[in-house]
C-alpha positions as CSV (number, residue, x, y, z in Angstrom):
1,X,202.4,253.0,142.7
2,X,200.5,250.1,144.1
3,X,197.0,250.7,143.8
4,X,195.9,248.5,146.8
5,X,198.3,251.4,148.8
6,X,197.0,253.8,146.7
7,X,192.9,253.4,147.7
8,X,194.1,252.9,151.1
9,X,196.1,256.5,151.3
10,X,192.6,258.1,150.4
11,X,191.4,257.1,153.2
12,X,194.4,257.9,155.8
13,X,192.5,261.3,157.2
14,X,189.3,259.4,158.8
15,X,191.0,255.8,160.2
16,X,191.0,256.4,163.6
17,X,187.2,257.8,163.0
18,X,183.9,256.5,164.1
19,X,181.3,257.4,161.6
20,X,178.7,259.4,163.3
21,X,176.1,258.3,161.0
22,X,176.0,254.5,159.0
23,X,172.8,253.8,157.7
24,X,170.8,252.1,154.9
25,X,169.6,253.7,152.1
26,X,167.6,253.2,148.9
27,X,167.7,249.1,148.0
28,X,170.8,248.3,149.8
29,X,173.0,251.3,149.1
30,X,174.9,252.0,152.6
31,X,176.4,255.7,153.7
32,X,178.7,256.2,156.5
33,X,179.6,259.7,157.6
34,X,182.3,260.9,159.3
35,X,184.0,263.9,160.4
36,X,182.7,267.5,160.9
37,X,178.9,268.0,159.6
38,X,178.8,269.7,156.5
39,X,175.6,271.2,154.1
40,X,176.0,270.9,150.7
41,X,172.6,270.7,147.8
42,X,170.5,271.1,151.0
43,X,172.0,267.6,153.1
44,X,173.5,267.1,155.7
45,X,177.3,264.8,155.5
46,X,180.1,264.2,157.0
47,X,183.0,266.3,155.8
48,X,184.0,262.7,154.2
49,X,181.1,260.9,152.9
50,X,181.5,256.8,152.0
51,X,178.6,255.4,149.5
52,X,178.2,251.7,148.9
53,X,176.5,251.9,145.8
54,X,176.2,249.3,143.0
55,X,177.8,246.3,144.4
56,X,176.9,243.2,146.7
57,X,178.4,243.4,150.6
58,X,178.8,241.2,153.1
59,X,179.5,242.5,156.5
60,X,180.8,240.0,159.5
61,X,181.6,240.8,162.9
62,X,185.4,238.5,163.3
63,X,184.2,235.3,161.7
64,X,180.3,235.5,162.3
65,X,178.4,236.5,159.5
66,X,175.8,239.9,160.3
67,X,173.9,240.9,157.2
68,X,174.6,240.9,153.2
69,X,172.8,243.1,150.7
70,X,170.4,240.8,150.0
71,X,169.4,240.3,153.9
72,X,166.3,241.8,154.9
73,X,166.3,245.6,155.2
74,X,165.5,245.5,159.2
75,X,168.5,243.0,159.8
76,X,170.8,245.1,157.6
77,X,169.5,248.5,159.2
78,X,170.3,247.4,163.0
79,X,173.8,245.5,161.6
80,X,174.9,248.6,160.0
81,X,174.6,250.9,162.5
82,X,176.8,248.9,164.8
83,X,179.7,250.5,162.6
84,X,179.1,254.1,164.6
85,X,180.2,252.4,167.3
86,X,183.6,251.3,165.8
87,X,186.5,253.4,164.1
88,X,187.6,252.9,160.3
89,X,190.8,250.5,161.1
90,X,192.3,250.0,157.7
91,X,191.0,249.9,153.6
92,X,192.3,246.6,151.7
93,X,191.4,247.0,147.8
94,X,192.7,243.9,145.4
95,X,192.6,245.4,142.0
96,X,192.1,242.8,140.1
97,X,188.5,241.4,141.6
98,X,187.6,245.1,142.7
99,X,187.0,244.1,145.7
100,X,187.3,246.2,148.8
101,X,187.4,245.3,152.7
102,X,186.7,248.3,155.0
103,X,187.4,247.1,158.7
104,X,186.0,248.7,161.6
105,X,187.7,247.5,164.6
106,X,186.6,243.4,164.3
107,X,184.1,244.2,161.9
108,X,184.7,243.5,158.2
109,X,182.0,244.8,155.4
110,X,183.2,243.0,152.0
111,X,182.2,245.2,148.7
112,X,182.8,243.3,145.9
113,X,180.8,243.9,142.2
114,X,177.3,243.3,142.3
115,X,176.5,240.4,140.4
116,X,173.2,241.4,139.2
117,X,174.3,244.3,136.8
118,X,173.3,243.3,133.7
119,X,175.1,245.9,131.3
120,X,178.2,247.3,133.1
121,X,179.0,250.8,132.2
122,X,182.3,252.2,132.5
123,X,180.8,255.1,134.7
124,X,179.2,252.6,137.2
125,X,180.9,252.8,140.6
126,X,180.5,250.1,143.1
127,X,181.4,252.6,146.0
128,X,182.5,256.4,146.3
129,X,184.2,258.0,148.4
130,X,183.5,262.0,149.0
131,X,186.4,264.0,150.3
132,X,186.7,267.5,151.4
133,X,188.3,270.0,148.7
134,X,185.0,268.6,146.2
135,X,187.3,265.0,145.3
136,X,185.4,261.9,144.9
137,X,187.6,258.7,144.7
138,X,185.7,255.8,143.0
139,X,186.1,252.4,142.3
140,X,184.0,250.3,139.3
141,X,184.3,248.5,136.3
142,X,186.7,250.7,134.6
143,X,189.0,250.9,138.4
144,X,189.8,253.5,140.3
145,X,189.6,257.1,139.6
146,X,189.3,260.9,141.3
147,X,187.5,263.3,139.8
148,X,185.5,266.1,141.3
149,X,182.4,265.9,143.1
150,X,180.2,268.5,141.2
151,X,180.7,265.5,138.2
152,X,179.3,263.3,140.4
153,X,175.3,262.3,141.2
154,X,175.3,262.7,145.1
155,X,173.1,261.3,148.0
């Protein structure tokens, strides 16, 4: 199967969804939340829960350049949350640069492999993606993989 097709399947149940919550985190780690509120290890997410984590991103609103994970943290905290205002459109992950393009409506944030990881370790993950039924889908040095969420450090 084509992987490009098959991070985008992953991701079928929330296009169509605004997130209700898109904010920055620690350094320039994003979250986006969307669908039903959920607790889990005393937090509050979204039923399916997107972390940007170790990677560089580059968000643009059609051709106009926002913010970038290097951009200072109040510029990147008000370009972010724009994204609540606009549904998940599509995924578009080339394996071969690990890069990913999540599109929101006419806005596109870029992930692509942080350039500033000095040792890469095959557990690294440039984003995850948290899905009900505990399944995290991942994408980092070593590609894509699913495993199950208890495995995996949360925020």
């Amino acid at each position: 199967m084509n992987k490009k097709l098959r991070v985008a399947e992953y991701f079928q149940p929330i296009v169509g969804m605004q997130p209700w919550k898109a904010k920055l985190g620690v350094g320039s780690f994003l979250t986006f939340e969307f669908g039903p509120k959920v607790k889990k290890h005393g937090l509050i997410h979204g039923q399916w829960h997107l972390w940007i984590y170790m990677a560089d991103w580059r968000l643009v609103h059609g051709t106009r350049y926002l913010a970038d994970s290097d951009a200072d943290r109040r510029v990147i905290a008000v370009a972010i949350r724009r994204l609540e205002e606009k549904p998940l459109t599509s995924v578009d992950f080339d394996s071969n640069t690990r890069e990913t393009t999540f599109v929101f409506d006419d806005f596109q944030l870029q992930v692509s492999p942080s350039r500033e990881m000095e040792e890469v370790d095959e557990r690294d993950c440039y984003w995850m993606f948290f899905m009900p039924e505990n399944e995290v889908l991942s994408v980092g040095p070593a590609g894509i993989r699913t495993e199950q969420a208890d495995a995996v450090q949360h925020v």
